[in-house]
N, C-alpha and C positions, 0 to 999 in steps of 0.2 A: 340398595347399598352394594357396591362393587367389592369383589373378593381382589384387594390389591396384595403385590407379593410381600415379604415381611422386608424393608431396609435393607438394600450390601453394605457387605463392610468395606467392600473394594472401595479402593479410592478410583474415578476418572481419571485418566491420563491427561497430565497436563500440557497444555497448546504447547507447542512449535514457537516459540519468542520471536516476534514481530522484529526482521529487520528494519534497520533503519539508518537513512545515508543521507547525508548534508547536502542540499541542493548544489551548494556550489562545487560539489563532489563532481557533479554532472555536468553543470554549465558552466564551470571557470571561471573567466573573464569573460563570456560571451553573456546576452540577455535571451537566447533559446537555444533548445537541442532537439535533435529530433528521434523518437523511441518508436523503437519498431516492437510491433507485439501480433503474434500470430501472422505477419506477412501483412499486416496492417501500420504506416507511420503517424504518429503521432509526436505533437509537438509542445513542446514543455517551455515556456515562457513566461519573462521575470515582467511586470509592469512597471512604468515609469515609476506607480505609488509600491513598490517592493512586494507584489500580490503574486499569487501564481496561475497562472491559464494552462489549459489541457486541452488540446483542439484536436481533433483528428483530421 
């Protein structure tokens, strides 16, 4: 049997609230954009069927 500590009463800190931005925030009128991330591009693309692709 393990000697575990008794309960905190502390509560965890609660996460950081997930932003979150409407595609068409990003792509407009266009069907792709292209996101640059750490000096890397990437490209965010709407499909004929309204899906979304992530290509690097």
């Amino acid at each position: 049997m393990q000697n575990l500590p008794p309960p905190s009463d502390a509560v965890a800190p609660k996460p950081a609230a997930v932003r979150e931005i409407d595609v068409m925030t990003l792509i407009g009128n266009a069907r792709e954009v292209v996101l640059l991330h750490r000096g890397e591009r990437y490209r965010l693309r709407v499909t004929a069927n309204g899906k979304l692709i992530l290509t690097k």
